[in-house]
C-alpha positions as CSV (number, residue, x, y, z in Angstrom):
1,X,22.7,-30.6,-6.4
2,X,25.1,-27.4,-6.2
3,X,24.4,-24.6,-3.8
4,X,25.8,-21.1,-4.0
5,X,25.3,-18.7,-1.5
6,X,23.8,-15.1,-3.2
7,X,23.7,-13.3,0.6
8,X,26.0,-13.6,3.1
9,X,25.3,-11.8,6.8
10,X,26.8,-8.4,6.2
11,X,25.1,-8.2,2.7
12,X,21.5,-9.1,4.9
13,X,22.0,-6.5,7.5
14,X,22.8,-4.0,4.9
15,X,19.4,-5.2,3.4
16,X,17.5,-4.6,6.7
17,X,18.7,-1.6,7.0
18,X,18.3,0.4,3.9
19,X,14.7,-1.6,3.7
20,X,14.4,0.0,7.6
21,X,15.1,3.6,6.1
22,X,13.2,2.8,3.1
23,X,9.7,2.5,5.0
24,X,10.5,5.5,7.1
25,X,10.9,7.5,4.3
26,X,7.9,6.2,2.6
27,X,6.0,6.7,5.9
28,X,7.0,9.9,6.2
29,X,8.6,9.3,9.9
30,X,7.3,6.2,12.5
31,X,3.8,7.4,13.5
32,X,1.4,4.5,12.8
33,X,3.5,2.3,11.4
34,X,3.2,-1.6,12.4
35,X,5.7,-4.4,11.2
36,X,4.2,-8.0,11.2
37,X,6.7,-10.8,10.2
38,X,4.4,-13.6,8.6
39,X,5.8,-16.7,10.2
40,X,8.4,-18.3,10.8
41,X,11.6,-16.7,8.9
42,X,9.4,-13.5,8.4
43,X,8.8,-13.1,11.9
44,X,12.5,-13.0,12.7
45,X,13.0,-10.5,10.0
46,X,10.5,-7.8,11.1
47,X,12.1,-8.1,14.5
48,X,15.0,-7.3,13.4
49,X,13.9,-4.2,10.9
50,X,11.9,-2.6,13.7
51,X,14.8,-2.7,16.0
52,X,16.7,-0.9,12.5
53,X,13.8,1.5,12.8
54,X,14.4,2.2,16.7
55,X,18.0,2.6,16.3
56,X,18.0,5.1,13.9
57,X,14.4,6.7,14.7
58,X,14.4,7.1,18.6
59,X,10.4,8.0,18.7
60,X,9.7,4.6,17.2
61,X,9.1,1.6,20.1
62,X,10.0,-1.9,18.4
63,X,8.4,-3.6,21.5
64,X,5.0,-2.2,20.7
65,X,5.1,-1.7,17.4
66,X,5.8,-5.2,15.5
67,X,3.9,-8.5,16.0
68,X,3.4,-11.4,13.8
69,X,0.5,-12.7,11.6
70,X,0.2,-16.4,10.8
71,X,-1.7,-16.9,7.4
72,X,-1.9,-20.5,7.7
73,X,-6.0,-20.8,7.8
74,X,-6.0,-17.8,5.0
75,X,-4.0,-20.0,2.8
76,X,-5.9,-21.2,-0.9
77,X,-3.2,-24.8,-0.5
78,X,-4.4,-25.8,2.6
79,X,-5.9,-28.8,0.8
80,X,-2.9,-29.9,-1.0
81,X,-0.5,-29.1,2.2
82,X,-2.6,-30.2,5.2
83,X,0.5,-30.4,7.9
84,X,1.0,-26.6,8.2
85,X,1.5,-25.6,11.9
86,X,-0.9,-22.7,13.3
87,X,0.8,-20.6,15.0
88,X,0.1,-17.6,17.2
89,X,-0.5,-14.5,15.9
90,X,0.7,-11.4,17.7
91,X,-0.5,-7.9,17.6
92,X,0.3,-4.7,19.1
93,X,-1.9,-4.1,21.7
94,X,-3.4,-0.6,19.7
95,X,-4.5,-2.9,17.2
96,X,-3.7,-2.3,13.4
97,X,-6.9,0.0,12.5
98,X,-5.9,3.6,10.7
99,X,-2.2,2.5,11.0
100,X,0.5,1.9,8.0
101,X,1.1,-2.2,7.9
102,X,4.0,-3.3,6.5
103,X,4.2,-7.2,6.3
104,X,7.2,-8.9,6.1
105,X,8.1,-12.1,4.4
106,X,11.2,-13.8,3.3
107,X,10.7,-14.9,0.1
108,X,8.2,-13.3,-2.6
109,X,7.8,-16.5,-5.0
110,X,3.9,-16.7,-6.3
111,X,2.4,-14.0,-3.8
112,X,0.1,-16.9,-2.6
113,X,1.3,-16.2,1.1
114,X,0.9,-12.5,0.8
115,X,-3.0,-12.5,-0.8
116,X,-3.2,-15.1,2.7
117,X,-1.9,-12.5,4.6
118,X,-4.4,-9.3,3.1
119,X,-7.0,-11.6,4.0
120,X,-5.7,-12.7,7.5
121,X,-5.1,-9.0,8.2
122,X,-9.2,-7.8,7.2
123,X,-9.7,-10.7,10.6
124,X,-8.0,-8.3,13.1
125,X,-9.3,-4.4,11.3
126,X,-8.6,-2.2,8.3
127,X,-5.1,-0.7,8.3
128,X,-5.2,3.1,6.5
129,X,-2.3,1.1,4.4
130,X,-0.8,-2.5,4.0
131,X,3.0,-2.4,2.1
132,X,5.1,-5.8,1.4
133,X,8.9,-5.5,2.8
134,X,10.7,-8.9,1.4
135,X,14.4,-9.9,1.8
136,X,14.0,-12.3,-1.5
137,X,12.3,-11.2,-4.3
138,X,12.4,-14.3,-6.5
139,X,9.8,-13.9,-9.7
140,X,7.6,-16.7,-10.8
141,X,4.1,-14.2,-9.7
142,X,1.1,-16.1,-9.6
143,X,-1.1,-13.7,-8.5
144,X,-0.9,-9.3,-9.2
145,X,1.3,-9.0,-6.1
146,X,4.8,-6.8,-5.7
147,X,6.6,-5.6,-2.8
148,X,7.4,-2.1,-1.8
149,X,10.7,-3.0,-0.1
150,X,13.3,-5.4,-1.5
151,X,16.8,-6.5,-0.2
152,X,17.6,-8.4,-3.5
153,X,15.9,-9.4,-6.8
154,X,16.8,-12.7,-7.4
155,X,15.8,-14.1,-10.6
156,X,15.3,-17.9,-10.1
157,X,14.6,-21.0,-12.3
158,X,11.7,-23.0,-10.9
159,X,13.9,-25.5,-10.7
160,X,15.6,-23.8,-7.8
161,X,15.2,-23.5,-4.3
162,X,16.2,-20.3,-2.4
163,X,17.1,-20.8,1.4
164,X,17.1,-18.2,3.9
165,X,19.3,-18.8,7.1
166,X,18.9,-16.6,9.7
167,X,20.6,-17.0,13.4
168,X,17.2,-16.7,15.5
169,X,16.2,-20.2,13.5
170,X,18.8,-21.7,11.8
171,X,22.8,-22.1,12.2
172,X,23.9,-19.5,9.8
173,X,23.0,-16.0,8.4
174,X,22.8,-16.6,4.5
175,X,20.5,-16.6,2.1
176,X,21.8,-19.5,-0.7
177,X,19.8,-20.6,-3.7
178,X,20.1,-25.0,-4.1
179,X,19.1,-26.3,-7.5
């Protein structure tokens, strides 16, 4: 089995941060915008683009203004993958009613864990908007799902596998594609 590596760690904090800028913009500045990292790699990735955000947009608190939102019981594979850890989900304490969502994922593959986290999100309120911020976006849509923010498309055979490494979880910073 080969494996190349497509992102090294400069190449994905230059992704984080134009994706950073890129909601901003869209937002039109930081009021009522929430980041929620769906578990475990997203997690780590919304952490890091709302500390982006705060560096660059001073009025914007990272600390109270990301969480994360596990999608686990919200999944439609629960049957066929019944060892999935639940894990906590974390919200701002203002809740996410009338404010901009933007979840945050590592990979894009069938949009399976996304449509998990629409309907995880309706548990907790209704956001004024929900956007898709994802480091990976590797084709293959099963479902009428695309992402507002991308660090890299990354057309894949489905014989491929796409690994992201990130320091908070694993040894390295890299995202490398195995097949």
């Amino acid at each position: 089995m080969s494996t190349r590596t497509v992102l090294t760690s400069s190449d994905i904090d230059r992704a984080v941060t134009r994706i950073s800028h890129e909601i901003v913009e869209a937002n039109r500045g930081t009021a009522n915008l929430l980041i929620l990292g769906i578990p475990t790699r997203g997690v780590w990735l919304a952490e890091r683009i709302a500390k982006s955000i705060e560096t660059s947009y001073p009025d914007f608190d990272a600390a109270t203004s990301h969480g994360r939102l596990d999608v686990t019981l919200f999944r439609d594979d629960l049957a066929s993958k019944p060892g999935k850890e639940i894990t906590q989900t974390t919200l701002p304490v203002s809740g996410i009613d009338g404010k901009t969502v933007v979840l945050v994922d590592d990979v894009l593959f069938s949009g399976r864990t996304v449509r998990a986290g629409l309907d995880a999100l309706n548990e907790f309120g209704r956001p004024s908007a929900v956007r898709l911020a994802v480091l990976i976006d590797r084709g293959h849509r099963e479902l009428p799902i695309r992402a507002d923010y991308v660090g890299k498309n990354l057309p894949t055979s489905l014989d491929e596998r796409i690994q992201v490494r990130l320091d908070e979880s694993d040894t390295e910073n890299a995202v490398v594609i195995e097949g």
